[in-house]
N, C-alpha and C positions, 0 to 999 in steps of 0.2 A: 511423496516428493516434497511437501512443504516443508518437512523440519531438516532436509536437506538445505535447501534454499534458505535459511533461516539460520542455519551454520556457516554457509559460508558467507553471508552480509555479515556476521558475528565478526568472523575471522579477516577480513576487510576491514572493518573497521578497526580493530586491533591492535594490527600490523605497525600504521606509525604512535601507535600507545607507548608501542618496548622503544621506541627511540626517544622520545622525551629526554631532553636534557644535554643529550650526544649529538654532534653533528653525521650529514651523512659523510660516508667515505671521503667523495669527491671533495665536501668542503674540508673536512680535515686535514686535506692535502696542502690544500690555496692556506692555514694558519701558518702565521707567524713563528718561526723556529729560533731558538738561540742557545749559542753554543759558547762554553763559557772555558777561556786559558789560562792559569795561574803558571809560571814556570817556579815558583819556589815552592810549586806544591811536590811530595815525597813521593808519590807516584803516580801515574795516568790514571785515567780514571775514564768517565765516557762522555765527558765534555756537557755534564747538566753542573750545577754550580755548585750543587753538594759537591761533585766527585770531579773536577774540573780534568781537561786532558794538562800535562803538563810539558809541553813542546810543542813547538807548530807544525812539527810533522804528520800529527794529525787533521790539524786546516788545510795543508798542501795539499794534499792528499784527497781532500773531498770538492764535490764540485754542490756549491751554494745554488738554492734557488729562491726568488724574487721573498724579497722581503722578512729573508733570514739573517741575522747577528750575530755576528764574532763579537765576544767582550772579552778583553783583559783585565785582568785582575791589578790595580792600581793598588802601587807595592812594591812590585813584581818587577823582574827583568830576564827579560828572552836573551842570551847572549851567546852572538857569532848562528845566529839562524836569520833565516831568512823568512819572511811572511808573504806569499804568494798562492793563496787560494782560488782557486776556481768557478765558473759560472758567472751571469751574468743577472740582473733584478729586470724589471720589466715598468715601464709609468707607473709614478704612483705609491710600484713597491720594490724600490733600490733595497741592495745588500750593503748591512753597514758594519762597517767595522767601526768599535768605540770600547770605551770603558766600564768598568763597574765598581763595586766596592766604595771604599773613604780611601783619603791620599794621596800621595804622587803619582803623578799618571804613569801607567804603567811602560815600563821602558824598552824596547828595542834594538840593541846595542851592538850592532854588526861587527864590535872591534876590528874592520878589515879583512874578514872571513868570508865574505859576502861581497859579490860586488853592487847589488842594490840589496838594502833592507826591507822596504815593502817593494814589491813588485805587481803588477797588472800587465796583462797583455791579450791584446782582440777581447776585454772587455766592457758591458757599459750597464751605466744606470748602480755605481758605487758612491757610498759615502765613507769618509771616510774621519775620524775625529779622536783628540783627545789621548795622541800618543808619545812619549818622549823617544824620539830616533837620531841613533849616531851610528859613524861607520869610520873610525880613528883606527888607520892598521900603523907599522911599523915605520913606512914606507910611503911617499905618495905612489899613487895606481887609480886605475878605472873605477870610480867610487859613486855611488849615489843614494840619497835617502831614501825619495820616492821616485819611483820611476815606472812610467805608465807609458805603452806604447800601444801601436796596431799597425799593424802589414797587414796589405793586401784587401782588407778587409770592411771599406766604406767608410760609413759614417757611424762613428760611435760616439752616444748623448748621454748628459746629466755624471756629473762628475764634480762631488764636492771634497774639499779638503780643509781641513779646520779646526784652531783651536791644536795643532802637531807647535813641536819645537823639534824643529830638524837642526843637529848641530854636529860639531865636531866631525866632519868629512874631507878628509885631507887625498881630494882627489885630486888627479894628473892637471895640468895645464894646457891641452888640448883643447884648441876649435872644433875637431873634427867628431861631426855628428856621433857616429857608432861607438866614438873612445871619451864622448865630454864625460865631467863629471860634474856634479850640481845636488843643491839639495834636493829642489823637486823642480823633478823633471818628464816634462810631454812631449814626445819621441814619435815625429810618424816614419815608418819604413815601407819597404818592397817596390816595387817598382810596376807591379802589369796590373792592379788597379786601384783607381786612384781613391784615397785614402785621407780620413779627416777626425779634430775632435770638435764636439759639438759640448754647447751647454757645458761649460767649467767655470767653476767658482771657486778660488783659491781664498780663501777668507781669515783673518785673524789667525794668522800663525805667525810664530817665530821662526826665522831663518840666518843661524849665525855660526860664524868661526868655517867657512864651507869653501871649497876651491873646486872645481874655476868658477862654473855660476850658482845664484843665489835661487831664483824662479827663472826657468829656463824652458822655450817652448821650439821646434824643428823639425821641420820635413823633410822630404825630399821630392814633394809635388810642388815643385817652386819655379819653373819656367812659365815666363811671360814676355812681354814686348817691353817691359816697363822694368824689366829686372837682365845686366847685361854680365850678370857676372853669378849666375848660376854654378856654385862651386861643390855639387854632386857628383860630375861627370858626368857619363851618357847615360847614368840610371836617371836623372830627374824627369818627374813625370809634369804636365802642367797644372800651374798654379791648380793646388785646392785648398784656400786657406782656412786656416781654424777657427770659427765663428762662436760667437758668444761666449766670448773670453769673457772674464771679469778676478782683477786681481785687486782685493779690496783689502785695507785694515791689516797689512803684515807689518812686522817689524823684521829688517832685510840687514843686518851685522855683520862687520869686519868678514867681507868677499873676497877672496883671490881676483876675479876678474869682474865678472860684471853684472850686476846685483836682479837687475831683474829685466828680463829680454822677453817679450812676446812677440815674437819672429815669427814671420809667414801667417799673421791673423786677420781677419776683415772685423773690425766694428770692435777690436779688443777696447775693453775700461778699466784702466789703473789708477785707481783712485785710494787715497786716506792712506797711504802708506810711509812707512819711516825707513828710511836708506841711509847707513852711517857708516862708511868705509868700504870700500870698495878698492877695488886694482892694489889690495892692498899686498898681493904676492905671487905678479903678473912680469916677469922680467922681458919676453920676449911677445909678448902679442899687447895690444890696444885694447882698451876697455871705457867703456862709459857705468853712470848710476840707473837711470831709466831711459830705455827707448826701444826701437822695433827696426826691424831689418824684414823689408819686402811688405809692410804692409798696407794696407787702405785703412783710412775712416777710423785710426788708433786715437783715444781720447784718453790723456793724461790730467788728473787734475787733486786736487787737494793733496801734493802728495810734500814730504819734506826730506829734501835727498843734500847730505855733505858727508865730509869726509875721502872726497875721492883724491888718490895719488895720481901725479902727472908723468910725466917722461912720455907718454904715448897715450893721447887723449886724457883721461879723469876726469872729464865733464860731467857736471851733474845730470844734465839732460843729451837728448841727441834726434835731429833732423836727417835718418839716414839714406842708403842707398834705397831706391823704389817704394819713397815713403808715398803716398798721397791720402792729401785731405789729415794729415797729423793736426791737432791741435794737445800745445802743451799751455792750461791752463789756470790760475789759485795756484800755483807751489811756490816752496817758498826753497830756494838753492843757495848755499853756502858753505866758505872756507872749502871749497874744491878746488885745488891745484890746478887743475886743469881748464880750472874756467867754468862759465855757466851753460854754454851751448855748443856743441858742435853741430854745422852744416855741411853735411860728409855726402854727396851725390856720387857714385860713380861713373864713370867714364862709361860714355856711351848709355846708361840707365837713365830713369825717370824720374825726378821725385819733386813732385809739385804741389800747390794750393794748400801750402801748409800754416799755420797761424800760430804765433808763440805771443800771448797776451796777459794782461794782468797776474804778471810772475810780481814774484821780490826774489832780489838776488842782493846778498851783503856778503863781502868778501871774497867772493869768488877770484882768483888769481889765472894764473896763466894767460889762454888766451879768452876772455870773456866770449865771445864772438869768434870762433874760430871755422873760418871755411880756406880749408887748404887743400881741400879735394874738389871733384869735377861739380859745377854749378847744380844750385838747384833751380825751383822757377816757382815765380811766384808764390816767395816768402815773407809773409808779412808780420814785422815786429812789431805789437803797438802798445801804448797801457804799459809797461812794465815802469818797474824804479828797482835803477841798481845803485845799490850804496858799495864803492870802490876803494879798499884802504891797504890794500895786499899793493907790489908790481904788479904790473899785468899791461895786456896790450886790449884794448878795449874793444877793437873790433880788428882782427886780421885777414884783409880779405887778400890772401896769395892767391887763391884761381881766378881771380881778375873781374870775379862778378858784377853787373849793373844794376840800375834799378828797376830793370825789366826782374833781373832775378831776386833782387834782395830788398824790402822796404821798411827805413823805421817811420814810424811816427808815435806822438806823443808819449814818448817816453821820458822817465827820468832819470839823469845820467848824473849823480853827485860824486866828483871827483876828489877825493880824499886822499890822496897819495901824489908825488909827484912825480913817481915812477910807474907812471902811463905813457902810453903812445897810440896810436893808430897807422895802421900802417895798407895803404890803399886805400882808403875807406873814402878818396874824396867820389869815386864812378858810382857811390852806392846811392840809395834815393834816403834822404832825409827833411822829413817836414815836421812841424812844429813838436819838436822838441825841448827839454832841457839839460843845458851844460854847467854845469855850478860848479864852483870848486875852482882845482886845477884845470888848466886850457894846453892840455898836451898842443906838440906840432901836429899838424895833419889832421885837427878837429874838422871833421865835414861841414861843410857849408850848407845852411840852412837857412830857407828866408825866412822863417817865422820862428827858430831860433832864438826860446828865452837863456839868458843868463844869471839874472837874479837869483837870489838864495829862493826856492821853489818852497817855505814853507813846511819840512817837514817836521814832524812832531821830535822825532828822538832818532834818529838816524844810525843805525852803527849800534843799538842798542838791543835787538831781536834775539832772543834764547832759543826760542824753538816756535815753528808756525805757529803756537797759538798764544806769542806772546808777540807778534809785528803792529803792534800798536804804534809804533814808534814810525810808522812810512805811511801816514794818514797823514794829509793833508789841515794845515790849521786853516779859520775863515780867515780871509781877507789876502791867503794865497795870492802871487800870479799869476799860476797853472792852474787857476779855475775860471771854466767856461771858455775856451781859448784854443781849444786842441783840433784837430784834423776830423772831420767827421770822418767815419770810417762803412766802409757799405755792408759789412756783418761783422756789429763791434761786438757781441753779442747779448747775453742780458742780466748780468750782475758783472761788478767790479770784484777783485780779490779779499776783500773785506764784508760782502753779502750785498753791496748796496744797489740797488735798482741802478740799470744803463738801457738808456731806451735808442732806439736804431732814429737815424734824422736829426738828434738834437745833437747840439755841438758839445763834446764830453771837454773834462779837468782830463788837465795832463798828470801821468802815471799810472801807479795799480790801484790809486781812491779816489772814486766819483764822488766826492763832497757836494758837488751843486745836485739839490732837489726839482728845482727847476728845471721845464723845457728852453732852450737857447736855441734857437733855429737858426739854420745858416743864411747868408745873407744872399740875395737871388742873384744870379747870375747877371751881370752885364751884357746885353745883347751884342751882338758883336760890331754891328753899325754905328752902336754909341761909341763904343769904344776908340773906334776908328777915327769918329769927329773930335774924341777928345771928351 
């Protein structure tokens, strides 16, 4: 019996001998796979990089799992196919689509064959990077670059896009959800349960020559108390908005309608972005450069948006219907037609406690200030400096707003043209401001109301954000230390410089004084009363 026993300890031990080296089955499974497209390769092959597939009818066709790679061959152009692969990646390990080789990223070219060029749908945990995409058919139609959607089907997470040039999309000029067309676009649909995108990060891409929108985000779970014009029909489901937007570092070029819209989001951030023409081939609907429709807690900031066409809005920014808690923050808006802000509430809807601060606006035309729709509430203007050399109406307030709804303070208002006006503006609330320049009729009354030349450096001189040196503050200013203490002014100026909450700030968009200035204590009201 021993040299039994003696055999089989032998063969035990063995056993993991012959696997040295190899994984077992299971983990061979969980490596990392990539699958590699050249379309000007001569024939198919089986998708390793020797022997590449050459069409994407191969990728459509297979369903990806976590932490497998599509690479196109940069070079290359896929033309009048459509890229729509299957499966979904898992934490950790997302399925990416990206490039390989040396040279121009490889291209994507729907000529209008296609009505989306990349496509996703009820997927999540995709990256996606480093591709040239266009979709130019004959004709305008239902056109889109990227287009990513989910029916019915919860919450889908992690969703990056980056480093793409989506261009040449010559799609329809519809509003209407199911028919827009856009470069890239996040689409939620279905209606029996309720549905959302989570974790997106649209980062460094280019998005130009595209109609109607630029970055484009839509549901159809958009009913609320706070939203009175739910334009779904009886499909909308309630509000479930799209959380952890972030639209960082694009450059967003000559748009048909409206450059870049993260609609229906809670906590979206558009920040460092470049917006230069828009509503540029818009004849019958309204467009703004940046803003959000239905959302809470949207935070815009570094971003530099002109070029917008007027006749029906072209504002560079916008305060819209069921915004709350918006902050438009650092951007610098100009030569927009349409003005620098629209305050567009609708009738019967909600849009409140919103704050538009340390902007620069130079040039902006039309209506700078344009609220000709239904009130909003508790809108606070402060910190900005607009340099004014276009016509234009400086602040238009037609829907009759007060200063319960509408508030400036410390801003700076250089009048450089003498084809200004304001028109209503005396019901709105203005405190310590500055008017320099021209003194259109209907300047609002302000008791702390500077007039003086406010000290700027170079006015009317700004190339592009990061050349607004020119709207700094020189020393010995009259807009310094002087302004409206504000109760969340928040804590830098548009230029980087410390703003501390309680000290009494310089008027416009640069905090020049280093020092705390405290405000002076309240008069008890008994003094007051004796005199």
């Amino acid at each position: 019996m021993q040299p039994k026993s003696i055999v089989l300890t032998l063969s035990a031990l063995c056993l993991p001998l012959s696997g040295v080296g190899a994984p077992a089955p299971a983990q061979a499974a969980e490596q990392n796979r990539s699958f590699h497209v050249d379309c000007a390769a001569a024939d198919g092959g089986d998708g390793s990089q020797a022997d590449p597939w050459n069409t994407l009818a191969p990728v459509n066709a297979r369903t990806f799992r976590p932490g497998d790679s599509i690479l196109l061959k940069r070079g290359s152009t896929c033309t009048a196919q459509q890229l729509h692969p299957k499966g979904s990646g898992t934490e950790g390990r997302p399925i990416t689509i990206d490039a390989y080789g040396s040279g121009a990223k490889p291209k994507l070219a729907g000529a209008g064959q296609v009505t989306d060029v990349v496509r996703l749908a009820d997927q999540q945990y995709w990256e996606i990077r480093n591709l040239d995409i266009s979709n130019k058919g004959d004709a305008a139609a239902t056109r889109r670059g990227v287009h990513i959607t989910r029916s019915d089907s919860g919450t889908g997470t992690h969703y990056r896009l980056s480093g793409l040039d989506v261009h040449d999309v010559n799609g329809n000029r519809t509003k209407k959800d199911d028919d827009a067309s856009a470069g890239v676009f996040f689409e939620v649909l279905g209606h029996t349960k309720a549905t959302r995108f989570d974790d997106v990060v649209i980062e460094n891409n280019t998005v130009r020559t595209v109609d109607r929108y630029g970055i484009h985000f839509w549901t159809r779970w958009m009913r609320r108390p706070e939203l009175n014009n739910a334009n779904c029909g009886t499909t909308c489901g309630p509000w479930t908005p799209q959380t952890r937007v972030v639209i960082r570092g694009n450059t967003v070029t000559d748009i048909g309608g409206d450059a870049v819209v993260p609609h229906h989001t809670e906590g979206a951030v558009v920040e460092h972005n470049r917006v230069d023409g828009f509503r540029e081939r818009e004849p019958a609907h309204c467009a703004a450069g940046l803003w959000g429709w239905n959302t809470d807690r949207a935070l815009f900031q570094y971003n530099e948006v002109s070029g917008g066409k007027s006749e029906c809005d072209g504002q560079g920014l916008d305060i819209d219907e069921a915004n709350t808690g918006t902050v438009y923050q650092y951007n610098y808006s100009h030569d927009n037609e349409g003005g620098f802000i629209l305050l567009c509430n609708g009738s019967g809807s909600t849009s409140a406690d919103n704050v538009v601060r340390y902007n620069i606006s130079q040039n902006d035309g039309g209506q700078l200030f344009d609220m000709v729709c239904a009130r909003t509430s508790n809108t606070q203007i402060h910190n900005n400096t607009f340099y004014l050399s276009e016509p234009v109406d400086i602040v238009n307030n037609a829907n009759g707003s007060t200063g319960a709804d509408v508030a400036f303070s410390n801003n700076i208002f250089h009048v450089a043209t003498p084809e200004a006006a304001y028109v209503n503006a005396g019901s709105l609330a203005f405190d310590s401001n500055v008017f320099h320049g021209h003194h259109p009729a209907g300047e609002p009354a302000d008791a702390n109301k500077l007039t003086a030349d406010p000290g700027l450096t170079a006015p009317g001189t700004a190339t592009s954000r990061t050349d607004t040196d020119g709207y700094r503050l020189r020393a010995g200013s009259p807009a310094l230390a002087n302004g409206k203490v504000m109760a969340s002014p928040g804590t830098r100026d548009y230029f980087g410089n410390q703003v501390t909450a309680g000290c009494v700030p310089d008027r416009g968009a640069h905090q020049l004084s280093t020092s705390c200035t405290t405000p002076p204590a309240p008069v008890p009201a008994g003094k007051r009363e004796n005199g």
